[in-house]
N, C-alpha and C positions, 0 to 999 in steps of 0.2 A: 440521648434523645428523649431520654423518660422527665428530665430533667427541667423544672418549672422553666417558663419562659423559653425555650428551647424553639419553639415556633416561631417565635416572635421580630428573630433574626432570618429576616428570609433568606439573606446571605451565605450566612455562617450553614441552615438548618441543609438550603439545597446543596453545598460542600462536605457536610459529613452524612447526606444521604449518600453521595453519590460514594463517598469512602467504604462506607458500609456492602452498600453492593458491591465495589471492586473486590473486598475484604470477602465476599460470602459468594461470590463466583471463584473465589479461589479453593477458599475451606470446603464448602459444599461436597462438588464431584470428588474430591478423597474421602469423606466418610460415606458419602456413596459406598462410592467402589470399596473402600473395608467392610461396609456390611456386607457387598456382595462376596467379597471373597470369606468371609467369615462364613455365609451361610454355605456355598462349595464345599469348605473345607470340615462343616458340619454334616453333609450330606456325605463327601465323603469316608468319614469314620465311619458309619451306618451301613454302604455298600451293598448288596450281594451282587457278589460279581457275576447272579446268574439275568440281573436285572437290567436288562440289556436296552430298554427307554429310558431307565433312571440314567445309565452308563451315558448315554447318548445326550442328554439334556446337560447333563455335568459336563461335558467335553464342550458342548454349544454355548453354556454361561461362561467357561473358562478362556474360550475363544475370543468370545464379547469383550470379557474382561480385560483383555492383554490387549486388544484393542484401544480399550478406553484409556488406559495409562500407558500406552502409549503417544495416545493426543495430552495427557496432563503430565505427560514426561518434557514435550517439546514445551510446553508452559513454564516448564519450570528455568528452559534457556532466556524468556524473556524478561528478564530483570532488567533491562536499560532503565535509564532514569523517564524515558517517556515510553517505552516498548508499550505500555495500556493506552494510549492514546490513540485518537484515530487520526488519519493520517492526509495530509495535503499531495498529490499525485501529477504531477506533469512529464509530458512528451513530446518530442521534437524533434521535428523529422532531421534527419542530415543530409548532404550532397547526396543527389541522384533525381530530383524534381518529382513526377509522378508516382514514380516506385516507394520513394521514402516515404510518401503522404501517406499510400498503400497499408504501408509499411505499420505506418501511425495509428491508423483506423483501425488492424489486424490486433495489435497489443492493446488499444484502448478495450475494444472486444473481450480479450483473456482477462483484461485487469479486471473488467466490468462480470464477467462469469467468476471468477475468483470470489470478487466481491460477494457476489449474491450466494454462492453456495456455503460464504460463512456467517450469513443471517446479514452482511454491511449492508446499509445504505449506499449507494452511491449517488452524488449532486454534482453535474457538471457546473462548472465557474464559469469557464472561458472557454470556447471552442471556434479556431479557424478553417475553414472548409480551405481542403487544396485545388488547387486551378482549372483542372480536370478533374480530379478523382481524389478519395482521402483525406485527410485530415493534416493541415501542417503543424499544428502544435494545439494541446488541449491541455486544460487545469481540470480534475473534479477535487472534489472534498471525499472521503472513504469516511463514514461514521460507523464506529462502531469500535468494542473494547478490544485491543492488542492488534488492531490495524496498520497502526505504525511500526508494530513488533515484528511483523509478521514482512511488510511491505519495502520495510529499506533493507532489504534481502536484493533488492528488483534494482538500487541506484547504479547505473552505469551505462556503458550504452548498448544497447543489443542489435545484432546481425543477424541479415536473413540472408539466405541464399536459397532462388528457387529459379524455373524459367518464367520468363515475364508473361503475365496475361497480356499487356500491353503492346508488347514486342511482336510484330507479324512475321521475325524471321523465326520464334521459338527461341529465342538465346535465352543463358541462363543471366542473370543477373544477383548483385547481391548491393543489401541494402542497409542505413544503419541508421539506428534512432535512440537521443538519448532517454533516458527515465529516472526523473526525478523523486525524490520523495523525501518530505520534513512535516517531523508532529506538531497537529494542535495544540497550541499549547496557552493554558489560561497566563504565564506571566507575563507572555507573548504583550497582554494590555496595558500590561506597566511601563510599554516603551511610550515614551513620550514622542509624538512625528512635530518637526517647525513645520509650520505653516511654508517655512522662506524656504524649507528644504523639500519640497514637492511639487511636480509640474503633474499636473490635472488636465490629464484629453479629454474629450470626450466625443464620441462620434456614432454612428448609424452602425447595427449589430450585421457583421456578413453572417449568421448563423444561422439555420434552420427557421422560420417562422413560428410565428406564435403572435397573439392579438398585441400591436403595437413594437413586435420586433419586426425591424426593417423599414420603420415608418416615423421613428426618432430617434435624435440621436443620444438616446439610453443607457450606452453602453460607455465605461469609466476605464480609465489606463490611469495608473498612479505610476509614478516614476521616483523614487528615493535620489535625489541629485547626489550627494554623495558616497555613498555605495553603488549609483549604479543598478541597482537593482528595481525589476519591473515588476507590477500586478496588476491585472485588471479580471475584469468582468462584465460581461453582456446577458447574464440569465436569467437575472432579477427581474421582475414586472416595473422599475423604476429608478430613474438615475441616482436617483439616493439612497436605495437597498442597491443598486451595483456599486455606487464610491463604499458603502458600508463595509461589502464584503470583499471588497479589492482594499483596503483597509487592515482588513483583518488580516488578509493573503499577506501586503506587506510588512506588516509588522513580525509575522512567523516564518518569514524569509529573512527579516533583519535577525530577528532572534537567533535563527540557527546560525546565521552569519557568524555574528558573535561569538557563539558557544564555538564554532569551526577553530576560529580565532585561537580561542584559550587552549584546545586542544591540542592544538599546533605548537603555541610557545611552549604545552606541557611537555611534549615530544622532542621539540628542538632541546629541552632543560635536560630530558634524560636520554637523550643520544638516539632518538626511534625516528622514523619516519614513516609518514602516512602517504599510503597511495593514493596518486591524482588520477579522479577518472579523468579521462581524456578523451578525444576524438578517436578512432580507431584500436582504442583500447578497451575492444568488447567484454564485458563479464560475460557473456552467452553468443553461443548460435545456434542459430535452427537452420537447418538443412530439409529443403525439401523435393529436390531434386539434384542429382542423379537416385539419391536413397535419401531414406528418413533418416534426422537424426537431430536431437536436443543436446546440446552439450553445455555446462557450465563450467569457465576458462579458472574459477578460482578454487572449486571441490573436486572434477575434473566426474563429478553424477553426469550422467548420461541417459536417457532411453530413446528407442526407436520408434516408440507412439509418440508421434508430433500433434495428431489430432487431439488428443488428450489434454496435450500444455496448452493448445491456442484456445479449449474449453475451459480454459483457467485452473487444469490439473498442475498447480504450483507446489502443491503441499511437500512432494519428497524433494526438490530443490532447493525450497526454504530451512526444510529442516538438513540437511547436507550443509549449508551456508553457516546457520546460529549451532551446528554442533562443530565446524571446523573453525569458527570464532570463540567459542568458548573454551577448546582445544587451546586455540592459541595466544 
């Protein structure tokens, strides 16, 4: 960076800025935490074990400390080739009509607390409201470093089981919604889209208001003809920032496609197979009725504070998930 002309690449300069900070959010919190433990460790040769604040202050810094490396322990599970990436987030209700919308708007909720308690940004893309009640299906954007790392912990479909608000006879019901999630990712731009290979909607945004939402039709659906594959956007102030960023959705949905791809034939080469999420084949349930209860179907983590996960208390079931994948 010291390096003459180094500025002058604005390309190049904002790509090994952004290197450097990934580079010194890493290094950083470990020389921290060495000097802390070094200073502990210096306090404690010194001692008197009649000094019963100093005693107490040591046992409080040691506390902290085991703490903190234990959050830059589970950092160190995230090594995937995009795990630093922030991360593209979608949800979609399943059979059961109001309940699953419910359903939808309940997780968008946890993801959206999740988010925020680890500094993300969250930007919704695309959101359709359900007919009655909830959400049928939502995109946002998650910004922010090791979001993706952290997030495709979440891919598969999740189950709820509680009694229905909705239901006048009090029955219980049980409800399922998928959850998506694939990283930003900058080579994502190298895919080249034809013109000939894209149908282009565009229609009036069903979404919440806002000046000029619900009053044109603003709002973009990109469709990849052959893959099949859909993105749109309605949250933009302009039919051209929403084809923009339905654009971008596409292209990082083809990518992962791809990369799925190779992965696959990598697997078929050496004899493994990858599990299909599929429809009724929950990674989780929540149970909220007759008794509390969290369970994840692939570490078999469990707790009985439900209110906790639907505040986006995620942290011990993610790390249960990247410690029994790097296990295996």
């Amino acid at each position: 960076m010291s390096g003459a002309g180094f500025w002058d690449d604005g390309e190049n300069s904002t790509k090994v800025v952004k290197q450097l900070k990934s580079l010194k959010s890493a290094v950083e919190p470990w020389e921290a935490a060495f000097k802390k433990y070094q200073e502990s460790q210096e306090l404690a040769v010194i001692l008197n074990p009649e000094d019963k604040d100093i005693i107490s202050d040591l046992s409080s810094n040691v506390d902290t400390l085991l703490e903190e490396l234990d959050k830059l322990e589970l950092k160190t599970l995230l090594g995937g080739e995009f795990d630093s990436n922030s991360a593209i987030l979608s949800i979609n209700a399943g059979a059961g009509g109001t309940e699953s919308c419910d359903w939808v708007s309940m997780l968008f909720r946890m993801y959206s607390r999740f988010a925020e308690s680890h500094g993300y940004e969250i930007k919704t893309i695309d959101i359709l409201p359900g007919e009655e009640a909830g959400i049928k299906n939502v995109t946002a954007l998650i910004e922010g470093e090791y979001a993706y790392g952290y997030l495709r912990a979440e891919r598969g479909v999740h189950r709820l089981v509680r009694i229905s608000p909705f239901d006048a006879n009090k029955r219980r019901h049980t409800s399922f919604a998928s959850v998506d999630v694939i990283p930003e990712v900058e080579d994502a731009e190298d895919i080249k889209l034809e013109e000939k290979d894209l149908r282009i909607d565009v229609y009036r945004s069903k979404g919440a208001g806002g000046q000029s939402v619900n009053t044109t039709d603003s709002a973009v659906r990109i469709t990849h003809i052959p893959s099949g594959l859909v993105a749109q956007c309605q949250n933009e102030r302009s039919q051209h920032q929403n084809k923009q960023t339905a654009l971008k959705i596409l292209r990082a949905r083809i990518y992962d496609l791809e990369r799925e791809k190779k992965e696959q034939e990598l697997l078929k080469q050496y004899g493994g197979q990858k599990k299909k999420i599929e429809w009724g084949s929950q990674i989780r349930s929540y149970v909220m009725q007759p008794y509390t209860m969290v369970k994840d179907h692939r570490t078999d983590h469990q707790t009985g504070d439900v209110s906790k996960v639907m505040d986006g208390g995620l942290d011990d079931f993610i790390e249960a998930f990247l410690k029994k994948e790097q296990a295996g």
